[in-house]
BALOBA-1460 file (C-alpha; in Angstrom, 3 decimals):
// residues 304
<rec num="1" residu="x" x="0.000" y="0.000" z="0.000"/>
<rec num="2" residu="x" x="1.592" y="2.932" z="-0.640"/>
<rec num="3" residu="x" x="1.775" y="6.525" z="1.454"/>
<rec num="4" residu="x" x="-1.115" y="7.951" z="0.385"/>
<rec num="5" residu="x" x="-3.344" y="5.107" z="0.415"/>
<rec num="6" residu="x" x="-1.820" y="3.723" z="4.025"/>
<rec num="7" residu="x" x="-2.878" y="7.570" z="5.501"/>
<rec num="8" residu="x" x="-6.423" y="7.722" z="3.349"/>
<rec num="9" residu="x" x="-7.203" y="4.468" z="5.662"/>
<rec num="10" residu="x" x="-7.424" y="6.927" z="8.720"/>
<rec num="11" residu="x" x="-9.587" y="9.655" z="7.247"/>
<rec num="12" residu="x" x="-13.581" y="8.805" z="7.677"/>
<rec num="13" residu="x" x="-16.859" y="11.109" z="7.530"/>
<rec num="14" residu="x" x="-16.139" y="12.250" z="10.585"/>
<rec num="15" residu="x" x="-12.532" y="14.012" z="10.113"/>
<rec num="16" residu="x" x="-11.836" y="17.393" z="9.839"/>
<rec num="17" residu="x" x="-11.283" y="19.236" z="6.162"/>
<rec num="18" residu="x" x="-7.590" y="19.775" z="7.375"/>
<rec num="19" residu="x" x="-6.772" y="16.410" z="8.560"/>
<rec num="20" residu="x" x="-8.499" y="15.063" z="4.978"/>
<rec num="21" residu="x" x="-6.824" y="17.619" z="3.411"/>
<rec num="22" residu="x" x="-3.331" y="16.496" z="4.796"/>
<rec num="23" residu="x" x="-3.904" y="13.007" z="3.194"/>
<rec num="24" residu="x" x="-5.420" y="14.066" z="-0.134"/>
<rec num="25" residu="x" x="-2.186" y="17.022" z="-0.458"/>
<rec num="26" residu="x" x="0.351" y="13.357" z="-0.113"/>
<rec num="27" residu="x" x="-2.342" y="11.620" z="-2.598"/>
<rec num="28" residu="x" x="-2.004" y="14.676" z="-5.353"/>
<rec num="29" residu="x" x="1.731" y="14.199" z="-4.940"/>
<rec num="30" residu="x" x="1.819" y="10.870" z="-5.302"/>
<rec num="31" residu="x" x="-0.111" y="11.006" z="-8.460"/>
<rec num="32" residu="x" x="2.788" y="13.029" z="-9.930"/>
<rec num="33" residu="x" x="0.822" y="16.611" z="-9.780"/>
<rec num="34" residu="x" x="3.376" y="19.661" z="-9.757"/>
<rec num="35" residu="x" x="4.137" y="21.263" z="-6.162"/>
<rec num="36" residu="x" x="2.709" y="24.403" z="-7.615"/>
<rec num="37" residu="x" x="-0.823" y="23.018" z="-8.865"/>
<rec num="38" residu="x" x="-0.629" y="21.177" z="-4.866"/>
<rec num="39" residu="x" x="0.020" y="24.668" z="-2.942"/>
<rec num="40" residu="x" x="-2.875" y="26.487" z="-5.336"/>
<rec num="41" residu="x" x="-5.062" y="23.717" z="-4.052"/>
<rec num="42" residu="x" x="-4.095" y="23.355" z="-0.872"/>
<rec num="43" residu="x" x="-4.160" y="26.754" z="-0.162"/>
<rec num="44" residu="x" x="-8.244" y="26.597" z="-2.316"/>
<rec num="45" residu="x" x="-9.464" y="24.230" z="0.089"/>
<rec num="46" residu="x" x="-7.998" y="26.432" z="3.774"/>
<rec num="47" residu="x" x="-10.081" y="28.769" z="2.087"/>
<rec num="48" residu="x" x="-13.093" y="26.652" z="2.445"/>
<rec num="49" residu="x" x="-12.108" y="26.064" z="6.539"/>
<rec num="50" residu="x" x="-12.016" y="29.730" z="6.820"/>
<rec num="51" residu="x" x="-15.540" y="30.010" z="5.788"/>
<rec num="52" residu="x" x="-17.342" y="26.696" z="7.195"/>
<rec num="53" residu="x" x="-17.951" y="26.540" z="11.198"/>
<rec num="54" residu="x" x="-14.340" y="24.961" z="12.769"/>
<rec num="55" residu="x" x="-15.806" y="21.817" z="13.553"/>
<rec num="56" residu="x" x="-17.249" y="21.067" z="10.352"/>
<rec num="57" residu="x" x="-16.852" y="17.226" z="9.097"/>
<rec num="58" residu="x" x="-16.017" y="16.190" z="5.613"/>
<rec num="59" residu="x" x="-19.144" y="14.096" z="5.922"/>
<rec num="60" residu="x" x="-21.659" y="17.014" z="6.870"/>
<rec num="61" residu="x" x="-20.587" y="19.297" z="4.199"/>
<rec num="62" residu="x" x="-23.511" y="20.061" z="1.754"/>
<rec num="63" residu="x" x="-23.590" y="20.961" z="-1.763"/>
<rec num="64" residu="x" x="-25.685" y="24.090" z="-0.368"/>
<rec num="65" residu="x" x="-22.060" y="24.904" z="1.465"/>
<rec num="66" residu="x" x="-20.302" y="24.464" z="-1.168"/>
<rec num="67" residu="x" x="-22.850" y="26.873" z="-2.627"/>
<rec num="68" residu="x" x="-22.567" y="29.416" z="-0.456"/>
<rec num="69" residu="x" x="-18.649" y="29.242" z="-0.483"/>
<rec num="70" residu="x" x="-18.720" y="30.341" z="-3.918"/>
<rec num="71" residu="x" x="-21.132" y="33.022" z="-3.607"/>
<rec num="72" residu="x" x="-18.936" y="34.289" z="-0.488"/>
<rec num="73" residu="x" x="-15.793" y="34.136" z="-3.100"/>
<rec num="74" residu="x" x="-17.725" y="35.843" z="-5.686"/>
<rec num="75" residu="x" x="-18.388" y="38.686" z="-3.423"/>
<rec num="76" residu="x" x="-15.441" y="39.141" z="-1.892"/>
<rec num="77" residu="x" x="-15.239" y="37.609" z="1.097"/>
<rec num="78" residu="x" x="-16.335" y="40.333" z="3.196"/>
<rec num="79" residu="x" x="-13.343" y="42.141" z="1.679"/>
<rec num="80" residu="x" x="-14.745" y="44.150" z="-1.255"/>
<rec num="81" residu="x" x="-12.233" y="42.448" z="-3.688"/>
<rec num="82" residu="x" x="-14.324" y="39.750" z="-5.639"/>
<rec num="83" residu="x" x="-12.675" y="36.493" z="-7.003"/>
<rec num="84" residu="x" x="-11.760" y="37.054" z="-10.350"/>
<rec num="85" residu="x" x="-13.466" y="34.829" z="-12.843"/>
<rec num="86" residu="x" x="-9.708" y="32.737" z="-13.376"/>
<rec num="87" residu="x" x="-9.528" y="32.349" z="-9.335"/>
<rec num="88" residu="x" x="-12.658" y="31.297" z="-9.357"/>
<rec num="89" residu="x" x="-12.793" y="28.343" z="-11.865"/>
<rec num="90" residu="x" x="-9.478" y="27.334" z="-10.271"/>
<rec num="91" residu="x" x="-11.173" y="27.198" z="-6.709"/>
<rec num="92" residu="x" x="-14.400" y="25.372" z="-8.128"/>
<rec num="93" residu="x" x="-11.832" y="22.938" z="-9.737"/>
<rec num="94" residu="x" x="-10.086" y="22.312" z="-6.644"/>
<rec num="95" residu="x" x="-13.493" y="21.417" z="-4.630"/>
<rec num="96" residu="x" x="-14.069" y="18.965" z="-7.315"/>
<rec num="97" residu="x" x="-10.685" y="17.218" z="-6.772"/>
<rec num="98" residu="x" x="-11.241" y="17.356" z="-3.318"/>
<rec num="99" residu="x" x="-14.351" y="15.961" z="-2.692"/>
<rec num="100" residu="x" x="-14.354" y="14.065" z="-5.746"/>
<rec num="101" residu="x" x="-11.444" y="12.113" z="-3.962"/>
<rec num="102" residu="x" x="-13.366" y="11.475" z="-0.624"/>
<rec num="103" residu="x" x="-16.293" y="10.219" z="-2.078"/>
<rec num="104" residu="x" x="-13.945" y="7.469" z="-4.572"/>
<rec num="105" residu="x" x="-11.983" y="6.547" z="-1.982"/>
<rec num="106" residu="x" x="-15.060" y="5.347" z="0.550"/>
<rec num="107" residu="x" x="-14.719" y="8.577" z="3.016"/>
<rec num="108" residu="x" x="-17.835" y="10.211" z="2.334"/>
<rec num="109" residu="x" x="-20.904" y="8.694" z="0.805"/>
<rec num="110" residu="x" x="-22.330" y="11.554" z="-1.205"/>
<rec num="111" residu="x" x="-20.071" y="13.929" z="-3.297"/>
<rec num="112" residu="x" x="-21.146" y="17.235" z="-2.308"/>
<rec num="113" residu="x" x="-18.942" y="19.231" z="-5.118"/>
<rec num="114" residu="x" x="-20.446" y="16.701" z="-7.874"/>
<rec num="115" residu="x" x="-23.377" y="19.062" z="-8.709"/>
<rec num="116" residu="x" x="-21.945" y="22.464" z="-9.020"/>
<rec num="117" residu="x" x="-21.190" y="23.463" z="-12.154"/>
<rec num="118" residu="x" x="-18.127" y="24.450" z="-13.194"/>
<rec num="119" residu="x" x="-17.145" y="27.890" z="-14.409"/>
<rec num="120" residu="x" x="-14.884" y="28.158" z="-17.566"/>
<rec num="121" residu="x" x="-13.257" y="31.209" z="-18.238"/>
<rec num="122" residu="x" x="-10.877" y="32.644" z="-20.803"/>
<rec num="123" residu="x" x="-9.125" y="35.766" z="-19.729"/>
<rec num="124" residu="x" x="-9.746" y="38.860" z="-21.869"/>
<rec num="125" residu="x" x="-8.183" y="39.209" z="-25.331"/>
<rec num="126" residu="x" x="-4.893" y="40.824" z="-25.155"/>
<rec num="127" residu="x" x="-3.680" y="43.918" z="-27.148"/>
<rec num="128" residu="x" x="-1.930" y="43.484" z="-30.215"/>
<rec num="129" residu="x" x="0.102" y="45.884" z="-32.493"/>
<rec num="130" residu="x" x="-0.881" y="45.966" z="-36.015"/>
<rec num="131" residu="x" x="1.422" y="44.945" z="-38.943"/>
<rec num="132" residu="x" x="1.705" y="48.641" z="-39.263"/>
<rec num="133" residu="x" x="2.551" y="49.391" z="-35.742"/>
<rec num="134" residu="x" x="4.851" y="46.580" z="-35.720"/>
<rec num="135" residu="x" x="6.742" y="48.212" z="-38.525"/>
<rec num="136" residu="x" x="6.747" y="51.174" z="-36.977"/>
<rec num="137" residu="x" x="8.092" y="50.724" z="-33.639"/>
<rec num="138" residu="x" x="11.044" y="48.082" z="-35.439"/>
<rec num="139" residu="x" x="12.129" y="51.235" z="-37.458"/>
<rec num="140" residu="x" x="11.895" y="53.658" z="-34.019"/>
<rec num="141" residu="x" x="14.226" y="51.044" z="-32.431"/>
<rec num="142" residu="x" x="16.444" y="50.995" z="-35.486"/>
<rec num="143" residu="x" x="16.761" y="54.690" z="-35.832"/>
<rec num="144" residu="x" x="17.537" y="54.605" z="-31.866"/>
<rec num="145" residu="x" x="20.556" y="52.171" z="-32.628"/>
<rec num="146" residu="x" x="22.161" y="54.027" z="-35.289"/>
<rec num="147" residu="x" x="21.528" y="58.139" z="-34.029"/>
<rec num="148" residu="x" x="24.294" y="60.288" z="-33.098"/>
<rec num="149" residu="x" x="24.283" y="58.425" z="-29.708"/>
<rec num="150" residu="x" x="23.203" y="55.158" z="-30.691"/>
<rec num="151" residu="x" x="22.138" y="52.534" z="-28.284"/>
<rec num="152" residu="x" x="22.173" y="49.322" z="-29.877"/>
<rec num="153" residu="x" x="19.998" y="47.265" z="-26.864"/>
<rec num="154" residu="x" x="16.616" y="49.128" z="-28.524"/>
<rec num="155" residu="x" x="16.971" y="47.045" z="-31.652"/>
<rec num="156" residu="x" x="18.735" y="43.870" z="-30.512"/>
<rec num="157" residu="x" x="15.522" y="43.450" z="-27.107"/>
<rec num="158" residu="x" x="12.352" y="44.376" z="-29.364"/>
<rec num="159" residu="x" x="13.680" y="42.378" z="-32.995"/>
<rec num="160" residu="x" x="14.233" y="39.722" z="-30.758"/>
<rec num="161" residu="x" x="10.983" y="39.119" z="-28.872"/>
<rec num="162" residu="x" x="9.235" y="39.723" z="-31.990"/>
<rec num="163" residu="x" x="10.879" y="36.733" z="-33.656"/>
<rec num="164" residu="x" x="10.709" y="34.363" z="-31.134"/>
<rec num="165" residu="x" x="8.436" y="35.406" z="-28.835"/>
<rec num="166" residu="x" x="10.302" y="33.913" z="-25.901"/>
<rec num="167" residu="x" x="8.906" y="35.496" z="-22.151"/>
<rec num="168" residu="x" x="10.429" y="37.912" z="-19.998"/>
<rec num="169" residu="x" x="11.687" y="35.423" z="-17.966"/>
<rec num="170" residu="x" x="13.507" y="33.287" z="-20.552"/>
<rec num="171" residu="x" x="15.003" y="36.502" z="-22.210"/>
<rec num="172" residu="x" x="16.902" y="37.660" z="-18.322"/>
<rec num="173" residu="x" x="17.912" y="34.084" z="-18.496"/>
<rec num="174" residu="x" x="19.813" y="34.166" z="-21.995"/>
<rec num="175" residu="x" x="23.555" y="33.657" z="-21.915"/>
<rec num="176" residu="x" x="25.923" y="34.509" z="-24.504"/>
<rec num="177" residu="x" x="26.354" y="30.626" z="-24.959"/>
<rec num="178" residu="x" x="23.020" y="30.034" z="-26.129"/>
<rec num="179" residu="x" x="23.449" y="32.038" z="-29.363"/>
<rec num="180" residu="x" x="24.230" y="30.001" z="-32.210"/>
<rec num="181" residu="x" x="25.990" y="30.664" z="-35.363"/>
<rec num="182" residu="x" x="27.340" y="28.107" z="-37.093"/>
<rec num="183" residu="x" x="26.832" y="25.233" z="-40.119"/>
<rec num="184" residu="x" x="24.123" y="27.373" z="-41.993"/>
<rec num="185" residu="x" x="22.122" y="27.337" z="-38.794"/>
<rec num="186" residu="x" x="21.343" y="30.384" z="-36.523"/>
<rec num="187" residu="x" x="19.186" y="29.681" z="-33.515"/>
<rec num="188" residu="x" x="19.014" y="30.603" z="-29.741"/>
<rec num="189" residu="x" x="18.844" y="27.908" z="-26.978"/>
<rec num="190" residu="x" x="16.158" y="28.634" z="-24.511"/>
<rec num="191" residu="x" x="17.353" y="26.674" z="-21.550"/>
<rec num="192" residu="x" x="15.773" y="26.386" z="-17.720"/>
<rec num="193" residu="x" x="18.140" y="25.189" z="-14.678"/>
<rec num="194" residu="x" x="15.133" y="23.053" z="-12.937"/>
<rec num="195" residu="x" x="14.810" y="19.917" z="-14.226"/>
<rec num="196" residu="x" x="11.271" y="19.931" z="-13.885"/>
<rec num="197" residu="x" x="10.951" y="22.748" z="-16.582"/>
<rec num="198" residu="x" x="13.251" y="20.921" z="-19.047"/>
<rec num="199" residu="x" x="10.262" y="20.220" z="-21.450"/>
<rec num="200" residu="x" x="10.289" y="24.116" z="-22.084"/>
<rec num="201" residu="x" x="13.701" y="23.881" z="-23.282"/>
<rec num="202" residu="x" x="13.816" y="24.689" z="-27.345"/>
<rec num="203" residu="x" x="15.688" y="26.209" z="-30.375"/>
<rec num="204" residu="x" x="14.330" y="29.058" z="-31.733"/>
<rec num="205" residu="x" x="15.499" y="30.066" z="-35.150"/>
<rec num="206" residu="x" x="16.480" y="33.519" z="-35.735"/>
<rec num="207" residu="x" x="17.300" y="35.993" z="-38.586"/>
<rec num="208" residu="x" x="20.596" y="37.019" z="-40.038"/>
<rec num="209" residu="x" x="19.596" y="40.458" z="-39.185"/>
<rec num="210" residu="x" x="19.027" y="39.732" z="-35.464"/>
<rec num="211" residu="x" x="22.426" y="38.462" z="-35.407"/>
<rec num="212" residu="x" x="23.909" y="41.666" z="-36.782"/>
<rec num="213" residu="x" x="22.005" y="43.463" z="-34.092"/>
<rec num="214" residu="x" x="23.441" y="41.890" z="-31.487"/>
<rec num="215" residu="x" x="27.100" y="41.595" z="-32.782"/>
<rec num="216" residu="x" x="26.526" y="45.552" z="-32.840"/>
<rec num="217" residu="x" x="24.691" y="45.210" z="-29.322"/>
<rec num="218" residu="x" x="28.207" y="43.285" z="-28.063"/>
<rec num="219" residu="x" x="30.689" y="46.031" z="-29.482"/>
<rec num="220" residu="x" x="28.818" y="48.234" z="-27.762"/>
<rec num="221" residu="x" x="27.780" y="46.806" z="-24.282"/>
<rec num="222" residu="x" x="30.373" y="43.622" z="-23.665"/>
<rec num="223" residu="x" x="28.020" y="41.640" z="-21.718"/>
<rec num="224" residu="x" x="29.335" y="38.472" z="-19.760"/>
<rec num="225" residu="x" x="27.024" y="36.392" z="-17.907"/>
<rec num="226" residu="x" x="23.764" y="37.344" z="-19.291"/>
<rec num="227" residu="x" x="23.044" y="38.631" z="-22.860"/>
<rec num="228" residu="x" x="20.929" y="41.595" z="-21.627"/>
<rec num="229" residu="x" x="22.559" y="41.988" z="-17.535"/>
<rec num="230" residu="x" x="19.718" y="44.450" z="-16.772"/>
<rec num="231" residu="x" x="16.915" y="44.208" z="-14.154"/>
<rec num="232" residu="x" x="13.521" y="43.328" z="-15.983"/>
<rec num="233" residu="x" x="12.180" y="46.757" z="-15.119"/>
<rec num="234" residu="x" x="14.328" y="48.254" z="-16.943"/>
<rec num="235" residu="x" x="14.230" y="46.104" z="-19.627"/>
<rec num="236" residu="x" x="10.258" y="47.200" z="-19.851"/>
<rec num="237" residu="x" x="11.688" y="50.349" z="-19.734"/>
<rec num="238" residu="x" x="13.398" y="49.932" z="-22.883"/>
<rec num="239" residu="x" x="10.286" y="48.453" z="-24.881"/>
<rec num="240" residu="x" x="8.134" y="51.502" z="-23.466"/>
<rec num="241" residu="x" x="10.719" y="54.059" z="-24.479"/>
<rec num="242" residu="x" x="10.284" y="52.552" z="-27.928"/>
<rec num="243" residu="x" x="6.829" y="52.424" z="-27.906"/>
<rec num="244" residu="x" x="6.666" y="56.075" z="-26.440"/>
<rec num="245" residu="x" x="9.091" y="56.989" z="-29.099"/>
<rec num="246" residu="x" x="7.131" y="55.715" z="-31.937"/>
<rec num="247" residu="x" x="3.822" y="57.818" z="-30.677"/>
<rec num="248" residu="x" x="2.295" y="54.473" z="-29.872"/>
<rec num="249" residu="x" x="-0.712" y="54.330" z="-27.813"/>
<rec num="250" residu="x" x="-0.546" y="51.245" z="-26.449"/>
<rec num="251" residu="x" x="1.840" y="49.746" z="-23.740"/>
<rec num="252" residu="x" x="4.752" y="47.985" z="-25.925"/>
<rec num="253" residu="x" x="5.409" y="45.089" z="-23.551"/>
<rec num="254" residu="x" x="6.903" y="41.511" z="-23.661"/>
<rec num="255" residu="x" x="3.962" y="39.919" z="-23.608"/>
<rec num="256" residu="x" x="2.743" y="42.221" z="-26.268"/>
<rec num="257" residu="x" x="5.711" y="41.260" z="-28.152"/>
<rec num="258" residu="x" x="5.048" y="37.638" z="-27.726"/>
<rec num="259" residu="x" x="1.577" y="37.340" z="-28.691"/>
<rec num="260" residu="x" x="2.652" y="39.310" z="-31.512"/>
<rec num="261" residu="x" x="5.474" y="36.746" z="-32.886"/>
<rec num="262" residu="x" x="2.769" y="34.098" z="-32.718"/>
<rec num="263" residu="x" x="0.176" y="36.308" z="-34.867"/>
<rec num="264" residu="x" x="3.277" y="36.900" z="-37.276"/>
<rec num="265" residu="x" x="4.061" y="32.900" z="-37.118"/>
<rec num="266" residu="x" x="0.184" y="32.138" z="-37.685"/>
<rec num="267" residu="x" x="-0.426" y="34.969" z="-40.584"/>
<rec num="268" residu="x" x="2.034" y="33.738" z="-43.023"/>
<rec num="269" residu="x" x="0.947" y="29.696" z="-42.499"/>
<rec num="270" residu="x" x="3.362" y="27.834" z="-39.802"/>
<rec num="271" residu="x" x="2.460" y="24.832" z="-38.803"/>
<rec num="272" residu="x" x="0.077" y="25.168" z="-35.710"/>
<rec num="273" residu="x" x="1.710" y="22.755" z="-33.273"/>
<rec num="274" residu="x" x="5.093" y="24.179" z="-34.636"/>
<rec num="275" residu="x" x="3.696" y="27.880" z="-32.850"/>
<rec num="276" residu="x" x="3.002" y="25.888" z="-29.702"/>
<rec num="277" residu="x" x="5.816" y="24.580" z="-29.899"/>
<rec num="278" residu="x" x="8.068" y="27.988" z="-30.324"/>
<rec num="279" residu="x" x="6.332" y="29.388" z="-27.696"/>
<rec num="280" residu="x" x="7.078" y="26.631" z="-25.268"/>
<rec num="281" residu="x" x="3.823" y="25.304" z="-24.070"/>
<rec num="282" residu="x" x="1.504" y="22.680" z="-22.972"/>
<rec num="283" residu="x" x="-1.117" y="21.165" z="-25.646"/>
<rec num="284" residu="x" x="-3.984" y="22.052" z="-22.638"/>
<rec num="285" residu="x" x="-2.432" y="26.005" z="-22.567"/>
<rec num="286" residu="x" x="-2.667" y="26.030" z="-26.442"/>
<rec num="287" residu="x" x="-6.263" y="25.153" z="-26.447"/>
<rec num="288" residu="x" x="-7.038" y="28.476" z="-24.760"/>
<rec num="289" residu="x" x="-4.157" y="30.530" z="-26.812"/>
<rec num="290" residu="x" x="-4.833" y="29.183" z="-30.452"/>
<rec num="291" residu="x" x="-8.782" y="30.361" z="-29.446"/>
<rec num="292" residu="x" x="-7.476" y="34.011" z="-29.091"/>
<rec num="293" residu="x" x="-5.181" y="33.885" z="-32.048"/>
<rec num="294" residu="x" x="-8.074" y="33.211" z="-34.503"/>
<rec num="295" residu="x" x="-9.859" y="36.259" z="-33.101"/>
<rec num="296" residu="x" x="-6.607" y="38.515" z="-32.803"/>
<rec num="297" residu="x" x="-5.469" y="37.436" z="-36.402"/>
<rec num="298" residu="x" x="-7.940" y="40.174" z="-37.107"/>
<rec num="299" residu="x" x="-7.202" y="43.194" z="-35.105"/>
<rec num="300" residu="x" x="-3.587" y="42.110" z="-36.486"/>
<rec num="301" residu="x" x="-3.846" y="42.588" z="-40.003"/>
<rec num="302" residu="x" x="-6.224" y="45.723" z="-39.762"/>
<rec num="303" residu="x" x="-4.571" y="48.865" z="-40.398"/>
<rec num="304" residu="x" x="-5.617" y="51.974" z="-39.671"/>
């Protein structure tokens, strides 16, 4: 028997929503869940103690509770700051698991969580630049690395989000090392120290003219460790400068510049799992993303 069933054999109707929750946290675990999705529920379901009467049993726990729980989420919790509609699918989900688990597992006869419905959500649309704009703020960044007092970082940061739409994150992480040149083939090397994230790990191709950016970004700057040795702040300093620059109205950002590389990928006919796979994600995360390209495809190729 292993760990997680050997403790489940201790937790009845009658135990407490943090003892239960103990044994179901070692049974998520144990099933191979990340330690992140385990905290998020964890951390769901001490919500639900904070709101039920402190002697509450697993076994007494109605779906009109459960109910109420969510309503009490939805309006803030007495707090003024609702749940937002992403929080709150994730919390409904984690009910599910929870109870879901007691009732398979013998603890409780009657899933309580089995009748509420669940609440899908997709987070607002994000803004795009047009093919226009996208022109425009590449040639603002250009002009900024060849002026009187050129600094090159403008041109080599923005050209190279757009291409490969790689996160904030991944671009502070970029070494000098993972910039390749060679055989025909010019790519960069997104790489991640954890082991766990290794699956992100990719080559993303880049232009000729990126590299001659950032051969003129080295001359000029000499970094060591890190390709861009700056805090992210003022790294989204940089992009906003650009965007400011260019008389742009929106908020240049990096996510702004990633969405945008995968609008450019999708627009001229790569391969759909070949974008997902560029952008480093999960077939589940795509199914939400690949929903907003289609509609921001449009706003993309509109120009003003």
């Amino acid at each position: 028997m292993n760990n997680a069933l050997d403790q489940s054999a201790h937790i009845d109707s009658q135990s407490s929503i943090l003892a239960a929750m103990d044994v179901w946290e070692v049974y998520l675990l144990d099933q191979g869940r990340s330690e992140y999705t385990v905290k998020s529920f964890r951390g769901d379901i001490r919500l639900l103690t904070k709101f039920l009467p402190p002697d509450k049993k697993v076994g007494d726990i109605t779906t009109n509770d459960l109910n109420h729980f969510i309503e009490w989420l939805e309006n803030g919790r007495g707090k003024n700051i609702p749940c937002s509609p992403k929080s709150l699918a994730r919390r409904i989900t984690s009910l599910k698991s929870f109870f879901r688990w007691l009732a398979e597992h013998g603890r409780i006869s009657v899933d309580p969580a089995d009748a509420i419905l669940q609440h899908s959500v997709i987070s607002p649309l994000p803004e795009v630049l047009t093919i226009r704009e996208t022109e425009l703020v590449l040639e603002t960044a250009r002009a900024m690395a060849e002026s009187g007092q050129p600094d090159t970082r403008s041109y080599a940061l923005l050209k190279l989000l757009l291409e490969t739409g790689i996160k904030k994150s991944e671009c502070l992480s970029l070494r000098p090392a993972h910039i390749f040149d060679e055989d025909g083939e010019h790519y960069i090397f997104v790489r991640y120290a954890d082991q766990k994230d290794r699956n992100k790990e990719r080559k993303i191709p880049v232009s000729l003219e990126w590299l001659d950016s950032y051969q003129a970004y080295l001359n000029q700057y000499h970094p060591e460790d890190t390709v861009f040795p700056w805090s992210p702040r003022r790294l989204e300093y940089i992009l906003e400068d650009i965007g400011k620059a260019a008389g742009l109205e929106k908020h240049l950002s990096f996510s702004m510049c990633r969405w945008n590389c995968a609008l450019q990928d999708w627009r001229v006919g790569m391969d759909r799992d070949t974008i997902r796979q560029k952008l480093g994600i999960s077939k589940i995360q795509w199914r939400e993303i690949s929903l907003k390209l289609k509609e921001l495809i449009k706003a993309y190729i509109t120009e003003e």
